[in-house]
N, CA and C of each residue as an Amber inpcrd file, in Angstrom:
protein
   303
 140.3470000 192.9130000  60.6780000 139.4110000 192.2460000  59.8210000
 139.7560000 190.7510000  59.7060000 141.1950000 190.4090000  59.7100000
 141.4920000 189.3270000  59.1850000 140.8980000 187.8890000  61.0430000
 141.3570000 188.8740000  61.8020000 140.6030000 188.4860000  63.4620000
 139.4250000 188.3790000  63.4440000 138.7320000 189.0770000  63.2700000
 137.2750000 188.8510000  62.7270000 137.0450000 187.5360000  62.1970000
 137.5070000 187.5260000  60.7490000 136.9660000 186.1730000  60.0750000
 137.5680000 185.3070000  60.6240000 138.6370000 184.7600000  61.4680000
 139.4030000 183.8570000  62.2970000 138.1810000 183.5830000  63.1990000
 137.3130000 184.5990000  63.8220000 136.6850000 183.8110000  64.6830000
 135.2230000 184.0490000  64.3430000 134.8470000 184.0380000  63.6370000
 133.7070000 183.8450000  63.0330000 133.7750000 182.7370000  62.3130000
 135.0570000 182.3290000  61.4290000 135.1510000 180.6440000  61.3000000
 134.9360000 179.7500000  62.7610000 135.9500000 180.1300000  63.2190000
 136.0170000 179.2240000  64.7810000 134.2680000 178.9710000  65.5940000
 133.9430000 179.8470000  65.4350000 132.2460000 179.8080000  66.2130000
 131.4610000 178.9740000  65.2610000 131.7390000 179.2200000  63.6750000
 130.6970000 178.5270000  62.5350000 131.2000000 177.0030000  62.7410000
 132.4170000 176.9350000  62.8240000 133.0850000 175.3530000  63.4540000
 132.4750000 174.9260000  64.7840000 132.5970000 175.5940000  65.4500000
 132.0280000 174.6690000  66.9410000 131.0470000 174.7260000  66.6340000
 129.7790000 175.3180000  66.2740000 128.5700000 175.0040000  65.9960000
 128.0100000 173.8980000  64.7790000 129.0770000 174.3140000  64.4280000
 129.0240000 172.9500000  63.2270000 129.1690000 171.5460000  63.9350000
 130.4630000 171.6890000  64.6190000 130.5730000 170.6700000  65.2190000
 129.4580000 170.1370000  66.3830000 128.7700000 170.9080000  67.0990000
 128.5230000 170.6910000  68.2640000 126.7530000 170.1000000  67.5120000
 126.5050000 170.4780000  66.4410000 125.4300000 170.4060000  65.2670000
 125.4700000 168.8010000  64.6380000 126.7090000 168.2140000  64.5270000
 127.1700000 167.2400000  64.0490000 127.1460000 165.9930000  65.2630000
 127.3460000 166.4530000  66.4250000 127.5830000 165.9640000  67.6310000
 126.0210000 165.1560000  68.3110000 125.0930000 166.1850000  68.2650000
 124.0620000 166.1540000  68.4970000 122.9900000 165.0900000  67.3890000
 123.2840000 165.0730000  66.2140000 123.0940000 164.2810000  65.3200000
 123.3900000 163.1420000  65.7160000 124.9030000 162.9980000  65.7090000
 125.0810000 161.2430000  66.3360000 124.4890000 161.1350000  67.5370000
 124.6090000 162.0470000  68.3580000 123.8870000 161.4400000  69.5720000
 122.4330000 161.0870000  69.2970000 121.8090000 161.7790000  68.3570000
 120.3940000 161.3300000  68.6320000 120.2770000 159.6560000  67.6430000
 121.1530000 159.6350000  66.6680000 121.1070000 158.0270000  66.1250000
 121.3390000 157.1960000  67.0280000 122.4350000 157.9260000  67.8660000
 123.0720000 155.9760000  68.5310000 121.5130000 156.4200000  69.8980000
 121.1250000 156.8720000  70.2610000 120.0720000 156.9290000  70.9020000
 119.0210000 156.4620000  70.2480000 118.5860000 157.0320000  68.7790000
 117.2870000 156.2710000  68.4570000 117.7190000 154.8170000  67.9070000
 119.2960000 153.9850000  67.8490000 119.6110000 152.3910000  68.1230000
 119.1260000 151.9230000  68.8740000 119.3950000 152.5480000  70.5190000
 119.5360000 151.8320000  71.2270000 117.8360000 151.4620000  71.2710000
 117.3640000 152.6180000  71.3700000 115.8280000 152.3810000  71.2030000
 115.1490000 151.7710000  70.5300000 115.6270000 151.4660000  69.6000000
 114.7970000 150.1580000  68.6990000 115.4180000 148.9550000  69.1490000
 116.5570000 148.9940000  69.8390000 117.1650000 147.4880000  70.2350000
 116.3750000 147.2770000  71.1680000 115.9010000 148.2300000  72.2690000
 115.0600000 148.2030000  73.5300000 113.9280000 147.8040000  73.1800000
 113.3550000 147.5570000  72.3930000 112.0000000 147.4300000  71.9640000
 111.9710000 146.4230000  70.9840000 113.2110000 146.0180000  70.6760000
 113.0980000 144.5970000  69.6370000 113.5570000 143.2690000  71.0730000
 114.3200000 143.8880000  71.6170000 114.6040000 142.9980000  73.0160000
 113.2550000 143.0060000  74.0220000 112.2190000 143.4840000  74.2130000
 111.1400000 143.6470000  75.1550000 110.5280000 142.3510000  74.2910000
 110.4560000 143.0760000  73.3200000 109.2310000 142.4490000  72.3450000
 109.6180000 140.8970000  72.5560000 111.0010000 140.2780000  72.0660000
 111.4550000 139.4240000  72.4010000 111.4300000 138.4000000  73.8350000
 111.3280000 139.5010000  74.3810000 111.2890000 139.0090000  76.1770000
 109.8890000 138.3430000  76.4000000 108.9650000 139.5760000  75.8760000
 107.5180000 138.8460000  76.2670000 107.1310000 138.1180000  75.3030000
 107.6680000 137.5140000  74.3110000 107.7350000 136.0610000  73.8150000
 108.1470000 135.1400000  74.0150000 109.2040000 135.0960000  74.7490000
 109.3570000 133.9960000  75.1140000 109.3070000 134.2910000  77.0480000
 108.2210000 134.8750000  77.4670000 107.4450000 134.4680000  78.6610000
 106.2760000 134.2670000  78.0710000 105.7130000 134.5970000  77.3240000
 104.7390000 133.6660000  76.8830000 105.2540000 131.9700000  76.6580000
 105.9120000 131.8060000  75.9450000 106.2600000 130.4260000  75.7740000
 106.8290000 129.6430000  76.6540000 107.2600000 130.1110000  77.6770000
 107.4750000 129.8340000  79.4450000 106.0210000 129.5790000  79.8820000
 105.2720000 130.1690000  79.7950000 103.7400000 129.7560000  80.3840000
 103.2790000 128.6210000  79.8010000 103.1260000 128.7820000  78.3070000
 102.7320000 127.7650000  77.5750000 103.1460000 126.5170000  78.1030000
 104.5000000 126.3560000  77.9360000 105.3940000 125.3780000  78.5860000
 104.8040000 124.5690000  79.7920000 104.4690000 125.9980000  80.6640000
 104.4060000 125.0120000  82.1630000 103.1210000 124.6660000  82.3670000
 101.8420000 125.5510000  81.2610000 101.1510000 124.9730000  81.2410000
 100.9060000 123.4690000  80.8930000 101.4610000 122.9480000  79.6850000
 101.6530000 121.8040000  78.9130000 102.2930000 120.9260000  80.0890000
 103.3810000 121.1570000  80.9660000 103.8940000 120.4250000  81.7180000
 102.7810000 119.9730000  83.1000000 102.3050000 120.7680000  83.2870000
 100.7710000 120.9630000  84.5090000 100.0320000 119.6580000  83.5790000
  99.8520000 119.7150000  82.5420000  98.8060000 119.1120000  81.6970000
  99.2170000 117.5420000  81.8460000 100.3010000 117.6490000  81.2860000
 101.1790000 116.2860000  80.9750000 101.3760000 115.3380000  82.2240000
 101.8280000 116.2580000  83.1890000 102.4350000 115.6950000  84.9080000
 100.6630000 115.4850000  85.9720000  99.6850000 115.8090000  85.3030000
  98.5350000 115.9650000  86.1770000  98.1310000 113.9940000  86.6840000
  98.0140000 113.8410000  88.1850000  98.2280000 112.6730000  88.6990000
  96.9230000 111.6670000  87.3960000  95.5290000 112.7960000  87.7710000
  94.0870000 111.9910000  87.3740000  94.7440000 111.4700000  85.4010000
  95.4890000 112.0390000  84.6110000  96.3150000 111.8630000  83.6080000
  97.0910000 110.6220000  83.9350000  97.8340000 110.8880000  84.4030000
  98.9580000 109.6520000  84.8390000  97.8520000 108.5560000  85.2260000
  97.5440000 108.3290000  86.1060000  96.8320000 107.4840000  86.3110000
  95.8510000 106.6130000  85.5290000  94.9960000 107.4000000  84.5000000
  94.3680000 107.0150000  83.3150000  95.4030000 106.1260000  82.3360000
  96.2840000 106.7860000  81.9030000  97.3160000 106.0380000  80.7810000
  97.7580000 104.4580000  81.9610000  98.4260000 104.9430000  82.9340000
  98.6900000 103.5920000  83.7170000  97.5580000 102.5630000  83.3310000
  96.5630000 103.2030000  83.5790000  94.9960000 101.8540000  83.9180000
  94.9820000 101.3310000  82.0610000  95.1810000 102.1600000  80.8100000
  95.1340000 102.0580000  80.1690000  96.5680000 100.9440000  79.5840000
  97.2150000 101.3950000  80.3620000  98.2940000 100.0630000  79.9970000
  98.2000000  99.2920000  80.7340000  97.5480000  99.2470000  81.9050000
  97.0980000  97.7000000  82.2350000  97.9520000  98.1790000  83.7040000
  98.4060000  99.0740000  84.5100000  98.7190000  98.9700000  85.4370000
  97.9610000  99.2690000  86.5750000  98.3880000  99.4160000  88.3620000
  97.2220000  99.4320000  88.9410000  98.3160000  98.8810000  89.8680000
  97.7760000  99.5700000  91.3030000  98.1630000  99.4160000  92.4630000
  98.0440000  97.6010000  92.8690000  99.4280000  97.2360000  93.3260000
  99.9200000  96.1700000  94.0070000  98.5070000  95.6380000  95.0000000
  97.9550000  94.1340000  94.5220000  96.8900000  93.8460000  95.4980000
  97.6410000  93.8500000  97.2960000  96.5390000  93.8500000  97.8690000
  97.6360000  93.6100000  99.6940000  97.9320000  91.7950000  99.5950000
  97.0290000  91.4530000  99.3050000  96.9740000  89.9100000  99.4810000
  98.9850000  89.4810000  98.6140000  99.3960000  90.2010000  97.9200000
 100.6870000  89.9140000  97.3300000 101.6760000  90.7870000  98.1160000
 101.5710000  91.2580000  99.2580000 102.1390000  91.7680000  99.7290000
 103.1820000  90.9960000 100.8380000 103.7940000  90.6300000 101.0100000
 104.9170000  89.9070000 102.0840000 105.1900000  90.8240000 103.3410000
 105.4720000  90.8500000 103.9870000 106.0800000  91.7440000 105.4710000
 107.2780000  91.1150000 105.5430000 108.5010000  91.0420000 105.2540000
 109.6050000  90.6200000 105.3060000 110.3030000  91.0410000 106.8010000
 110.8950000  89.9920000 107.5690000 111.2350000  90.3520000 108.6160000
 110.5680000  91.2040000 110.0210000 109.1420000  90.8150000 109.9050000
 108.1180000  91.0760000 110.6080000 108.3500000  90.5430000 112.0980000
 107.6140000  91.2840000 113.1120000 108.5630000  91.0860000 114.0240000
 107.0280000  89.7830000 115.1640000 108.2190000  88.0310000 115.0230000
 107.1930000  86.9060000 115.5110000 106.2830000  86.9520000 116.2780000
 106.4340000  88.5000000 117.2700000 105.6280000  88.5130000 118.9090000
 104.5400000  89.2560000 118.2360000 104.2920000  89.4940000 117.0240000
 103.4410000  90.7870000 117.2200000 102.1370000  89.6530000 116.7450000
 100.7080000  89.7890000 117.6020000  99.5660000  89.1010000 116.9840000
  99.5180000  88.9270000 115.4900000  98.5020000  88.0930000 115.1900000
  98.5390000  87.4660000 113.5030000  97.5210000  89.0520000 113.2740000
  96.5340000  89.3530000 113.9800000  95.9590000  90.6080000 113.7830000
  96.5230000  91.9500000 113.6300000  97.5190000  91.9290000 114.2930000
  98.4420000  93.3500000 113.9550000  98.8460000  93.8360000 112.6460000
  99.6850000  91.8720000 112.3860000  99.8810000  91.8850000 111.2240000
  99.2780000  92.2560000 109.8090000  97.6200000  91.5690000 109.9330000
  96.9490000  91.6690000 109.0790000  96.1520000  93.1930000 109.3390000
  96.5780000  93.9240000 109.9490000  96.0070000  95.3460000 110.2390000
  97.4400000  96.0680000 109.3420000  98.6070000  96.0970000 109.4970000
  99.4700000  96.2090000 108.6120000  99.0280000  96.2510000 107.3050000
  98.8670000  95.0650000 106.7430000  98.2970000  94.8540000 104.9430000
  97.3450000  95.7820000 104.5450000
């Protein structure tokens, strides 16, 4: 009798235990799972804000842009007539030259 209840404790223990076991496993599992899903969530926010970004940068860097603000501050492609040929070579016709400019 006394064998008996020896292992009828022992079985109510491992099941206890193995009862207890299964418990933690399913918490640190339903952690990780909300970390997985607070990290996604996270991820596709800031690829959204990666797009945004390169949109804004597309926007900002666009030539017909650049070019407007230049004209607007007063800049503008070098006339030819101010142009020099430095070290131009003497044999070549005055027409070559001025096909150059």
């Amino acid at each position: 009798m006394r064998n008996a209840r020896r292992i009828v404790f022992a079985v109510v223990t491992l099941v206890a235990l193995l009862a207890l076991s299964q418990v933690v496993l399913f918490n640190l599992r339903l952690h990780r799972t909300l970390q997985l899903q607070s990290l996604s969530a996270e991820c596709a926010s800031l690829e959204r804000e990666i797009e945004e970004l390169q949109n804004e940068s597309a926007v900002l860097l666009s030539p017909s842009r650049l070019s407007d603000l230049g004209a607007a501050m007063g800049l503008g492609p070098v006339p030819l007539d101010m142009i020099a040929l430095e070290g131009a070579d003497p044999s070549l016709p005055e027409d070559a030259v001025a096909q150059l400019r």
